[in-house]
C-alpha positions as a Markdown table, in Angstrom:
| # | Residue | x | y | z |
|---|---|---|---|---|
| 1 | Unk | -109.5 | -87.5 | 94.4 |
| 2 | Unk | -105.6 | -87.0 | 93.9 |
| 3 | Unk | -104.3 | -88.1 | 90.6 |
| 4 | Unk | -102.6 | -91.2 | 90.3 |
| 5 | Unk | -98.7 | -89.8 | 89.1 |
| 6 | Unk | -98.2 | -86.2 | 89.6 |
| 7 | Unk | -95.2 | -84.0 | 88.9 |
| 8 | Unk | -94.7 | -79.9 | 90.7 |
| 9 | Unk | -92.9 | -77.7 | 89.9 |
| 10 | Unk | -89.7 | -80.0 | 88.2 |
| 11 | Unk | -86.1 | -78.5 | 87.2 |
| 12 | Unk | -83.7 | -80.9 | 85.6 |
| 13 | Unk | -80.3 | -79.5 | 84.8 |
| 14 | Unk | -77.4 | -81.0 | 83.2 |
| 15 | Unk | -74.2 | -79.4 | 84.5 |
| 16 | Unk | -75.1 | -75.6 | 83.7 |
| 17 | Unk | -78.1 | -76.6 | 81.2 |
| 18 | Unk | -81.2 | -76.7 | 82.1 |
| 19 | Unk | -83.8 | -79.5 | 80.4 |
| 20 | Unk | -86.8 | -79.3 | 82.5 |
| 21 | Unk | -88.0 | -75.8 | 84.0 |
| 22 | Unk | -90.7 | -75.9 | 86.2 |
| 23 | Unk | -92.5 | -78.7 | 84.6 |
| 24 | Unk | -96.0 | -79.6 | 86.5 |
| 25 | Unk | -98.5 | -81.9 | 85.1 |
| 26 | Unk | -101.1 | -84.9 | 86.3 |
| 27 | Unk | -102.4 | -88.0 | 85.1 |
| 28 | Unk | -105.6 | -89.7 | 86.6 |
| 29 | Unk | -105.8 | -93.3 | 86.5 |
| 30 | Unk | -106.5 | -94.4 | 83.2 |
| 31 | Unk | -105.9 | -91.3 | 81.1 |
| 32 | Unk | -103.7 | -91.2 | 78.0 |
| 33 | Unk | -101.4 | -88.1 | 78.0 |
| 34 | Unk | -99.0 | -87.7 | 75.1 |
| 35 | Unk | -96.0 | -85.0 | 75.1 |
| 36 | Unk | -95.2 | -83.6 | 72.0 |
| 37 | Unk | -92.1 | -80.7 | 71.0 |
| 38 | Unk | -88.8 | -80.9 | 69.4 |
| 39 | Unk | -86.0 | -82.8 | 70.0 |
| 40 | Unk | -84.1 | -81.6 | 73.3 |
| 41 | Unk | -87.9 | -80.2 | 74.6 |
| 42 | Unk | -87.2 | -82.0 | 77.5 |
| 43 | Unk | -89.1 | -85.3 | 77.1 |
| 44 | Unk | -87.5 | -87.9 | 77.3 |
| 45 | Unk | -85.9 | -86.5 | 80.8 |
| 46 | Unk | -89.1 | -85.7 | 81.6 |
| 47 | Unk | -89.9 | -89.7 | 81.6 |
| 48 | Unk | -87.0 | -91.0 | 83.1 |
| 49 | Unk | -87.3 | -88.5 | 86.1 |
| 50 | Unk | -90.8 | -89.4 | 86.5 |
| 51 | Unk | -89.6 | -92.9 | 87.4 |
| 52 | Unk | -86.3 | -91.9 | 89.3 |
| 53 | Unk | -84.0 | -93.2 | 86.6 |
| 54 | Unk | -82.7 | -89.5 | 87.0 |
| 55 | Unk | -82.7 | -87.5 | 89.5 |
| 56 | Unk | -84.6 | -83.8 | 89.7 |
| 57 | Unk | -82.9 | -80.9 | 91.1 |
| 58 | Unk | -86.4 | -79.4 | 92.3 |
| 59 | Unk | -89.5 | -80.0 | 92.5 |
| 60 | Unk | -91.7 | -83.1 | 93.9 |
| 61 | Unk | -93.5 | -86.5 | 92.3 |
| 62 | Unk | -95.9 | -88.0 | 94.0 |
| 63 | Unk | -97.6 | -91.1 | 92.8 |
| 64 | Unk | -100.7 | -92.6 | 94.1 |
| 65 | Unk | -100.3 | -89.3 | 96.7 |
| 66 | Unk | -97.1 | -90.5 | 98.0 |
| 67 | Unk | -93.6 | -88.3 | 97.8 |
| 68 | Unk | -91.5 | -90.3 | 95.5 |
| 69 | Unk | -88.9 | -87.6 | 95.1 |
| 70 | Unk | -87.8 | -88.0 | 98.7 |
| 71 | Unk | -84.8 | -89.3 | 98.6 |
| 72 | Unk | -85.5 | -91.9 | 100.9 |
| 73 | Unk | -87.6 | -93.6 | 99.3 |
| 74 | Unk | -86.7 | -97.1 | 97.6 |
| 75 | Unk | -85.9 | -96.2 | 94.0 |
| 76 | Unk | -86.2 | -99.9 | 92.9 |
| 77 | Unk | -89.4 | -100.4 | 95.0 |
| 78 | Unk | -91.0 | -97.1 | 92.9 |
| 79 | Unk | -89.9 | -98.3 | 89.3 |
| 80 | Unk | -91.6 | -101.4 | 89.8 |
| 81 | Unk | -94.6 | -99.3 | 89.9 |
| 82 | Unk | -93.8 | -98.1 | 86.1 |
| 83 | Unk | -93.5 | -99.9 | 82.8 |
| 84 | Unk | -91.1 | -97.8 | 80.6 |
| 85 | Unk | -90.5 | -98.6 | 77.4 |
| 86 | Unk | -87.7 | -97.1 | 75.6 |
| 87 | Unk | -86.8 | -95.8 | 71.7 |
| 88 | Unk | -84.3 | -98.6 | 71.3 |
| 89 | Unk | -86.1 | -101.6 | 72.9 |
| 90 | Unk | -82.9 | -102.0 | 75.3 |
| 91 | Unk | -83.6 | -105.8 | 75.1 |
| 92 | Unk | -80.8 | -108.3 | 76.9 |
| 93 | Unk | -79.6 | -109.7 | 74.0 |
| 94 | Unk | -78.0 | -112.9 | 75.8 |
| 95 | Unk | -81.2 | -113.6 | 76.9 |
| 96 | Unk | -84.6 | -115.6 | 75.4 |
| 97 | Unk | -87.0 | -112.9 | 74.3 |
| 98 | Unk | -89.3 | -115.0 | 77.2 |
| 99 | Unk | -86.2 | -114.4 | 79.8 |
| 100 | Unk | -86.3 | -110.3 | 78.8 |
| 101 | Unk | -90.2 | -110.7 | 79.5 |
| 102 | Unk | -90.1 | -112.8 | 82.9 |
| 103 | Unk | -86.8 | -111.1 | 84.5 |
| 104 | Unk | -88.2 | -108.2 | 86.6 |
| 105 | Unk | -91.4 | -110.4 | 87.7 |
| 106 | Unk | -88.7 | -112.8 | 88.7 |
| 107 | Unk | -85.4 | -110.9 | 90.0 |
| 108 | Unk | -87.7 | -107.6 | 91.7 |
| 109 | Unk | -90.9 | -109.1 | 92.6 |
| 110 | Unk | -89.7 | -112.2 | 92.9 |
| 111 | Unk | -92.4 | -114.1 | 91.3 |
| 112 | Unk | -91.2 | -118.1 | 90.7 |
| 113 | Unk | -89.9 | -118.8 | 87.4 |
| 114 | Unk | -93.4 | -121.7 | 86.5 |
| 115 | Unk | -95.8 | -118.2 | 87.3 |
| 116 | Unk | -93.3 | -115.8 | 85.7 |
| 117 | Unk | -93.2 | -118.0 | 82.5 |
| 118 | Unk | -96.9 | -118.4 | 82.1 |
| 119 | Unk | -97.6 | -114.6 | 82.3 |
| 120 | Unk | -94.9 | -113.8 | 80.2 |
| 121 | Unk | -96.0 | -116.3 | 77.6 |
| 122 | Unk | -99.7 | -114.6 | 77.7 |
| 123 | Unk | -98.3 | -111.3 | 77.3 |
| 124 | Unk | -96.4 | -112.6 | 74.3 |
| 125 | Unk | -99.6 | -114.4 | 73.2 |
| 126 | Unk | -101.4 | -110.5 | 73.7 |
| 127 | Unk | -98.5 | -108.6 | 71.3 |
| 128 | Unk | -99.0 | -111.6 | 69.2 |
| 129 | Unk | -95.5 | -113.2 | 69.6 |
| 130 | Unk | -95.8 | -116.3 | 71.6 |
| 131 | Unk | -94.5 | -118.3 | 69.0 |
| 132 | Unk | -90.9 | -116.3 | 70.0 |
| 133 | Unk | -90.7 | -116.6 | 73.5 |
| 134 | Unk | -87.4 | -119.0 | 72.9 |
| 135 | Unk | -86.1 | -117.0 | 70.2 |
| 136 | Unk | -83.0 | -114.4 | 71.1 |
| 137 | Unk | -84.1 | -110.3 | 70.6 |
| 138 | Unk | -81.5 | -110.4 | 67.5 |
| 139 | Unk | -83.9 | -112.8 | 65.2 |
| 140 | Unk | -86.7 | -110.3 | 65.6 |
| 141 | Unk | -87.4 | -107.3 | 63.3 |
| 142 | Unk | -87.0 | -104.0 | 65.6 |
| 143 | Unk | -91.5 | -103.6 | 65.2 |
| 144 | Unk | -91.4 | -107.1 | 67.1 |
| 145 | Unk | -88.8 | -106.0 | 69.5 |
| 146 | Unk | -90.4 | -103.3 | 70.7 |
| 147 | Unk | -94.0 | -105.2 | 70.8 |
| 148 | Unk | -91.6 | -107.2 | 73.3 |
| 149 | Unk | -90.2 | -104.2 | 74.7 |
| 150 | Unk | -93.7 | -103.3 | 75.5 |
| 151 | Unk | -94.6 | -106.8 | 77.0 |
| 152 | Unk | -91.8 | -106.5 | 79.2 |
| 153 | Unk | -92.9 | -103.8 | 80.7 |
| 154 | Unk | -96.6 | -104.8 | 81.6 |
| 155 | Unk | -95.1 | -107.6 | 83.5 |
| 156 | Unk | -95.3 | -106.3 | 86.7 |
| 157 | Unk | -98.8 | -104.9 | 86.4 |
| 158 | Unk | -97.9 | -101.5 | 86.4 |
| 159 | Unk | -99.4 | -98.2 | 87.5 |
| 160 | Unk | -98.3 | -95.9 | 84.8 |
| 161 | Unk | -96.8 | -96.9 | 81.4 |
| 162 | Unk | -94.0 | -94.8 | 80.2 |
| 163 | Unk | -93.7 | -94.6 | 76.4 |
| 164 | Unk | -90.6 | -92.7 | 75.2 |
| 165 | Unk | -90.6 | -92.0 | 71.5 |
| 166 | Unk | -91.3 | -96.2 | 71.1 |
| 167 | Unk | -91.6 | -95.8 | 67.0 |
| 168 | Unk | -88.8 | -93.3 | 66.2 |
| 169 | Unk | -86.2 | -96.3 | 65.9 |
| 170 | Unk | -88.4 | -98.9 | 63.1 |
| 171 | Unk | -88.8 | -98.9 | 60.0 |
| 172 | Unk | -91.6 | -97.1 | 58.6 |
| 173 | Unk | -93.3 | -100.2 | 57.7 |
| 174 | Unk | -92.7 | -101.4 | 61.0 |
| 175 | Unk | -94.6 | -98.0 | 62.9 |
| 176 | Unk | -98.2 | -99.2 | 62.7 |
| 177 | Unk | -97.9 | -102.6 | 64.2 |
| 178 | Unk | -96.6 | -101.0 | 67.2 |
| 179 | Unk | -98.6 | -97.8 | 67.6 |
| 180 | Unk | -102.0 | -100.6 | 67.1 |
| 181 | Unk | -101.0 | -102.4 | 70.0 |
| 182 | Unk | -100.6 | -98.7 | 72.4 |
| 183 | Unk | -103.8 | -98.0 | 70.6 |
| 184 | Unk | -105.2 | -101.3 | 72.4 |
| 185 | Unk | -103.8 | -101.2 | 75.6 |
| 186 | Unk | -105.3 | -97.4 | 75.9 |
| 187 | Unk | -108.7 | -98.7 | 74.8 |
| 188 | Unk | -107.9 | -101.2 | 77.4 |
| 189 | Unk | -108.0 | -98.6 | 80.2 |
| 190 | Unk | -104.1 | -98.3 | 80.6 |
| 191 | Unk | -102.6 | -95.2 | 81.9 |
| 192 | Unk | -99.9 | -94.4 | 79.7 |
| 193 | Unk | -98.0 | -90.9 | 79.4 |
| 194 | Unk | -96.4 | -91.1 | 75.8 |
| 195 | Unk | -93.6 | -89.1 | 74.3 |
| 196 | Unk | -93.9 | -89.1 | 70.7 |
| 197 | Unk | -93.8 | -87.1 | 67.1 |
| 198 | Unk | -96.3 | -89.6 | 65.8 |
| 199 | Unk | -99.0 | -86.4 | 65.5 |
| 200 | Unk | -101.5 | -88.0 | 64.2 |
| 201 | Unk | -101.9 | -90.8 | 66.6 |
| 202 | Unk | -101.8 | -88.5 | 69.3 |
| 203 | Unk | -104.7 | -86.6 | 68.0 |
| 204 | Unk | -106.5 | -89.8 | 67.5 |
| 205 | Unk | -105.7 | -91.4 | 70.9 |
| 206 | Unk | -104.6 | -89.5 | 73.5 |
| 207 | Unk | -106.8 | -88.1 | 76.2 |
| 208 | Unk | -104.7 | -85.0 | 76.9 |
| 209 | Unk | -102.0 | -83.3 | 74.6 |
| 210 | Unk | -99.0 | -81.9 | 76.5 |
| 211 | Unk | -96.4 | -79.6 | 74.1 |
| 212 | Unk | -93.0 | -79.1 | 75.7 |
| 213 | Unk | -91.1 | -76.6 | 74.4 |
| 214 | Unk | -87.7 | -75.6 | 76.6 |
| 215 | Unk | -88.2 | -77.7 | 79.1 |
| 216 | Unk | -91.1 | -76.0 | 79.4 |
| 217 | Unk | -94.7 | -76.7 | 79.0 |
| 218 | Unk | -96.2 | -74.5 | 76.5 |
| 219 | Unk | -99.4 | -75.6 | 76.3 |
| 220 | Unk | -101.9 | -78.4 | 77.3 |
| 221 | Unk | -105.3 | -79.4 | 76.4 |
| 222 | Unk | -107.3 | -81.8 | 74.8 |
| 223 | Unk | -106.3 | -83.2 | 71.1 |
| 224 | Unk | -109.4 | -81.3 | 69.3 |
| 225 | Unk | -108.2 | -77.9 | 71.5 |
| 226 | Unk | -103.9 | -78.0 | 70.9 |
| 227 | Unk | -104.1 | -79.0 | 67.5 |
| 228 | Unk | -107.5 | -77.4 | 66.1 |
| 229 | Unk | -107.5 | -74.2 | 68.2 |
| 230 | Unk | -103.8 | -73.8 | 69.2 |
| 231 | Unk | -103.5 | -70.9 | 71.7 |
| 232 | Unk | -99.9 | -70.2 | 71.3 |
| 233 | Unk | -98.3 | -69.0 | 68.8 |
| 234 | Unk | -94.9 | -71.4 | 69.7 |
| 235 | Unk | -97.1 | -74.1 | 69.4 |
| 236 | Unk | -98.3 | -73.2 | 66.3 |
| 237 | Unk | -95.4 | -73.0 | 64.8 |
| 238 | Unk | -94.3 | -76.3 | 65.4 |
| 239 | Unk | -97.8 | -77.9 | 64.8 |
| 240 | Unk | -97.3 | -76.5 | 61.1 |
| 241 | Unk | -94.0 | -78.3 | 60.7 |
| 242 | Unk | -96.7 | -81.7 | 60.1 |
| 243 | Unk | -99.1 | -80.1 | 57.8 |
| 244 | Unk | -97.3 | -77.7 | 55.6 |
């Protein structure tokens, strides 16, 4: 069988610098895959071309074995397929932390607003803040913004779950709350790819361990294999940044 999201061969550039260099990697439905590197690796681009909130300057995506990197294709149509959630919760803040949930069901899928509202409130009920849905994002602490970040994306059922660096804005004290509820929806059978520095959750969660180093992948493997038995030496190196 063909994965479920795949990415060949991808070069991202922006103007005369190049972010992604040949980047190819799979997911099967249901696996968890984090990416891990520095700041500037490449992730986050890596994300947001996987769901064609930027475009790639080479290479091909395919998603349930369909080319989604044609440029034909409906762009809209193909992020309704992903749930992205991003480092600074991007909530509407004009709108009812219920309204954030609801609006894609509603405005791309066009569920009606009674059937929008009762799967929203479940998915509030799920991240455990039902008892906000008429609340605005700015009365919530940023852990609670981002559990809503999160709901908003699983509104439309999606295929893959995008998770860009969700914990790097909060708090400390505000990390685990959000990282339990990934935790869950991976026990859950979700297929999430995940950027993130939290090191040891990918270690403890994740299926499948992706280092990007460049732009480049450096290395992949299981947890137990990339940071246990490290094959390269750049990966090494950064791994040791988190235990020295």
């Amino acid at each position: 069988m063909s994965a479920l999201l795949q990415a060949d061969g991808l070069y991202k550039a922006f103007g005369d610098k190049p972010v992604l260099q040949g980047v190819s990697l799979a997911l099967d439905a249901h696996d968890v895959v984090a990416v891990i590197g520095a700041s500037g690796s490449g992730k986050s681009t890596l994300l947001r071309c996987l769901n064609l909130l930027e475009p790639i300057d080479d290479g091909q995506i395919l998603l349930g074995g369909v080319d989604i990197s044609d440029p034909r294709v409906d762009a809209n149509r193909v992020r309704a397929r992903f749930g992205i959630v991003f480092q600074s919760y991007n909530l509407f803040p004009h709108l009812s932390v219920l309204d954030n949930v609801t609006l894609a069901s509603r405005v791309v899928k066009r569920v009606p607003r009674r059937a929008a509202d009762a799967h929203g409130l479940a998915l509030l009920d799920r991240v455990g803040l039902a008892d906000k849905a008429r609340e605005h994002p700015d009365r919530l602490s940023g852990g609670q913004q981002q559990r809503v970040a999160i709901a908003r994306a699983l509104a439309t059922d999606p295929e893959v779950l995008l998770l860009d660096e969700v914990t790097s804005a909060l708090d400390p004290e505000l990390v685990g709350e959000v990282l339990e509820l990934v935790r869950q929806l991976a026990e859950e059978g979700a297929t999430i790819l995940m950027a993130t520095h939290e090191m040891a959750f990918a270690r403890d969660v994740a299926h499948r361990v992706v280092f990007l180093d460049g732009g480049r992948i450096v290395e992949e493997g299981s947890p137990a294999e990339v940071f246990g038995a490290a094959r390269e030496q750049r990966t090494r190196e950064f791994l040791a940044r988190f235990t020295a």
